[in-house]
N, C-alpha and C positions, 0 to 999 in steps of 0.2 A: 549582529545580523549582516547578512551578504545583499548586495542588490544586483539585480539581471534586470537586464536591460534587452527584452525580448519583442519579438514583431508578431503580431496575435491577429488573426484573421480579421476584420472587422464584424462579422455575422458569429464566430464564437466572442469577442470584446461586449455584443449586444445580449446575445444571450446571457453571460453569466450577469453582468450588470442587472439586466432585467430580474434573474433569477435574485440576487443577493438583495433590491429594492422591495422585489415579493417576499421574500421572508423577511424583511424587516432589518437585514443586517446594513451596519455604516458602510459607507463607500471605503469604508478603512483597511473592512475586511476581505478587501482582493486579496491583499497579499498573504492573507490566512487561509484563504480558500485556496487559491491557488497551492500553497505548502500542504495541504492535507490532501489535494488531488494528484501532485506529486508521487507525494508517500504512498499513497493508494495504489497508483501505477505501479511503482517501484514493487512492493510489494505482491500486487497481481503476478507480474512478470514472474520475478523470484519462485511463489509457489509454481507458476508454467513450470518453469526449467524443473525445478525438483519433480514435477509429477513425471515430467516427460524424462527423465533419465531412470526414475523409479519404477515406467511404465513395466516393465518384465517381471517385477518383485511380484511375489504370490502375497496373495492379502494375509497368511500366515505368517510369512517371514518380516513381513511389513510390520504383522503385532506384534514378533519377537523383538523387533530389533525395537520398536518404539517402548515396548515394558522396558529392554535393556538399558533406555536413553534415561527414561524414570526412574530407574532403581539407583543410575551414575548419579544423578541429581540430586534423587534424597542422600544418598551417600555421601554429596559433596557441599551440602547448604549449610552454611555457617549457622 
């Protein structure tokens, strides 16, 4: 495990606390929360950029090319 050592608004520090006390989870699980709202971003972002450079592709070519990415796949799964 990495540790960050980050400055957190006080009004978002309240809020997630509060949120993590209402579902019941330990004060333990900040730092799990925090990694899975991370990844979430991370993620979010990721698809942005891919839609937004794909924005021109015709929803045809879009299902050519994704049958094609399916077909390398099964092709290539041990």
């Amino acid at each position: 495990m990495i540790s960050w050592n980050l400055q957190i608004r006080e009004e978002t520090d309240r809020t997630v606390r509060n949120y993590l006390a209402v579902t019941a989870e330990q004060p333990g699980d900040l730092s799990e929360f925090v990694d899975q709202a991370v990844r979430a971003e991370v993620l979010r972002r990721t698809v942005r950029e891919i839609q937004d450079q794909n924005s021109a592709l015709s929803s045809e070519d879009a299902q050519q090319l994704a049958d094609e990415a399916v077909a390398w796949a099964r092709a290539n799964t041990a």
